[in-house]
N, C-alpha and C positions, 0 to 999 in steps of 0.2 A: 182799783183792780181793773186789768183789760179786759175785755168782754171782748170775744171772740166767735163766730160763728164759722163751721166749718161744712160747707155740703157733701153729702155722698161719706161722711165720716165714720160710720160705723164700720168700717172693712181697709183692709191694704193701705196703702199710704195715708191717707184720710184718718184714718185710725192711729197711725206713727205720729200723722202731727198734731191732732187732737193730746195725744200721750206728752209727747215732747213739751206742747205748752202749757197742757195742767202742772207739769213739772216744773217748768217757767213762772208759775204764778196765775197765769192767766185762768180767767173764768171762763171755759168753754162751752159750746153750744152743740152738740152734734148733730148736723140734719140730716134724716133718713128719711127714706120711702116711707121703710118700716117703718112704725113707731114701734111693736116690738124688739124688734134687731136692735134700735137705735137706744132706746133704753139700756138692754144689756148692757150696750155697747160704754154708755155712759156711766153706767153705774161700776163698770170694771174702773169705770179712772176718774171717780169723784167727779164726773163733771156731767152738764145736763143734755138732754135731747129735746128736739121736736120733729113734730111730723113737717119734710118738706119735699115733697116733689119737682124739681125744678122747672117742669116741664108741663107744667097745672098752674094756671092765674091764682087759682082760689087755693091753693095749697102754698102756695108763695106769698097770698095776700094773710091767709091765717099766720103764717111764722111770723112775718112783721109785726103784726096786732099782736102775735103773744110776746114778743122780745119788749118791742115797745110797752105794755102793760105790767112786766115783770121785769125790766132793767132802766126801760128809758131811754137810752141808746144801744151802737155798736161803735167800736173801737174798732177791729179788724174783722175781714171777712173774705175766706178763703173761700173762691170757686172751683171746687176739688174734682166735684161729679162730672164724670165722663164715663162715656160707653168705646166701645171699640167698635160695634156691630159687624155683621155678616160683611167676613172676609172673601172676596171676589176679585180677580184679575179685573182691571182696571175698565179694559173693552168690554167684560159684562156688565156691568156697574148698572143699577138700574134708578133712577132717580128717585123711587121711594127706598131703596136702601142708603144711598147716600143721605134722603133726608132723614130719616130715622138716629143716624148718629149727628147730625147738626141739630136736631130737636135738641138734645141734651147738651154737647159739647158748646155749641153755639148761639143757639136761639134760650137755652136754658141760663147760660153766663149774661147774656142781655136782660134777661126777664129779673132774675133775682137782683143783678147790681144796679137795675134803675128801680126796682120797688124798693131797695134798702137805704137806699141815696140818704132821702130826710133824716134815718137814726147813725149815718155814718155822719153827717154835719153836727148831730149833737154830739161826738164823741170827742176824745180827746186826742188828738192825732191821726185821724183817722185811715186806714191804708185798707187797699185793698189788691188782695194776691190772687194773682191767675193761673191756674197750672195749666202751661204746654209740654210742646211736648220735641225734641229734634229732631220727631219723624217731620213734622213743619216746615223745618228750616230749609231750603234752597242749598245752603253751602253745604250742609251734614252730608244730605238725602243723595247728592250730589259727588260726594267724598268715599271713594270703594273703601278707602281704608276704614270708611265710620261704617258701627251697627248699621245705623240709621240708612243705608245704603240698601240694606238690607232685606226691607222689607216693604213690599209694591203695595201699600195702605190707603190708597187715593182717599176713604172719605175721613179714615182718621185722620191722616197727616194734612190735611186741607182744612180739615174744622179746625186744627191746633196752629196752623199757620193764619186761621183767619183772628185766634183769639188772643195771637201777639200781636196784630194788627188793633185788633179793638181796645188792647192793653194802651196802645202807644195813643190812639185816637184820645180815648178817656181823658188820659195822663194831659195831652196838649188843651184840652180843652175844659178838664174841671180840677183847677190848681189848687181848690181847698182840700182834696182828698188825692191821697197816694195812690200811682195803681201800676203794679210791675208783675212779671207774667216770672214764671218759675220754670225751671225743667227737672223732673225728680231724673229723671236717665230713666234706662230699663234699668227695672225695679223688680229682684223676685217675687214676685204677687199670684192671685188665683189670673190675672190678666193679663200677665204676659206668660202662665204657662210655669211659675217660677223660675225665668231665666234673668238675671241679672244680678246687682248690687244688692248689697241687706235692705228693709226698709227704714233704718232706722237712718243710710245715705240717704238713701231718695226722699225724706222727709225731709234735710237739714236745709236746703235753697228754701224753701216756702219758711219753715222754721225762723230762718235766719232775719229774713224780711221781717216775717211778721212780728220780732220780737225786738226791732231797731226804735220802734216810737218816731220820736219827734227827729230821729237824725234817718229814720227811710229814704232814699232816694223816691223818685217817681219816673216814670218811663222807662223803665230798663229794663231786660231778658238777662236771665242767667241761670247759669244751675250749680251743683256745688262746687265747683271748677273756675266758677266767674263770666264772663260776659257771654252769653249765647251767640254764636253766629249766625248772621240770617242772609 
């Protein structure tokens, strides 16, 4: 069976694709802040939780230790968790607001996928999925006709442009493991305000990856539509 871990999974898309691939077979993991929340969250769909903070060494070194001691390895590992943080016009921006969402979106997708490395090499196929996002993208953000145009996001749309970067870096540089970056679209969620697609769309790009195995690609951006433009 695949063993799956999913950060930020107990809420909104996190939660669709926790759903979607218990329904796939896969053995899922869901990691929360909470360990409350994240429990609930698991026990609604047969699958389990741990406590993981992405953004805490020792909350990130505990999940390993306990995956590791109870499965062995990981198969796939979905970097879900992201914050939006305090929205600001671009020229107010203050460098501790900006860092506050690369703590999570960016510096937190680094911390988790190199402490998880050694149980992704025991697994069987292993991949690993990045959710961005097309507020990232240059061409989108750039395009009136796109949402993504839409909205002046400087630290989200920067940390999500940086984490299709570190998608593609990973990919060229460690070819035993898979690593392609996702875009759910706007997704109606408590985080974008509920404006967008249902989330059971904005689940199916990450979905889809995660459930390919041994025929995944590696380096690639896409969302349910196919190749991301950047």
């Amino acid at each position: 069976m695949t063993t799956t871990l999913i950060t930020g999974a107990n809420t909104g898309i996190g939660f669709e694709m926790a759903r979607q691939l218990t329904a796939a077979g896969h053995d899922v993991w869901i990691g929360a802040r909470d360990l409350d929340r994240g429990r609930a969250a698991a026990e609604a769909l047969g699958a389990h939780t741990v406590q993981l903070d992405v953004t805490d060494d020792g909350s990130v070194a505990a999940a390993v230790a306990l995956l590791g001691d109870r499965v062995g390895r990981l198969d796939v590992l979905v970097n879900n968790a992201g914050v939006l943080g305090e929205v600001a016009p671009p020229a107010e921006m203050t460098v501790d607001q900006i860092r506050a969402v690369y703590e999570t979106n960016v510096f937190g997708l680094v911390r988790v996928t190199r402490a998880f490395l050694p149980l992704l090499r025991r697994g069987a196929h292993p991949s690993v999925v990045n959710v961005t996002s097309g507020l990232g993208s240059f061409t989108l953000t750039g395009d009136p006709q796109r949402v993504e145009s839409q909205y002046p996001l400087a630290a989200y749309g920067s940390s999500k442009t940086a984490v299709t970067m570190l998608t593609m870096q990973y990919a060229r540089t460690i070819p035993d493991i898979r690593f392609n970056a996702v875009d759910p679209g706007q997704t109606a969620t408590e985080f974008t305000g509920g404006l967008g697609h249902t989330v059971e769309q904005g689940a199916s790009a990450a979905v889809r990856i995660a459930t390919l195995g041994a025929a995944a690609p590696t380096g690639t951006a896409t969302d349910a539509d196919g190749t991301l433009p950047w």
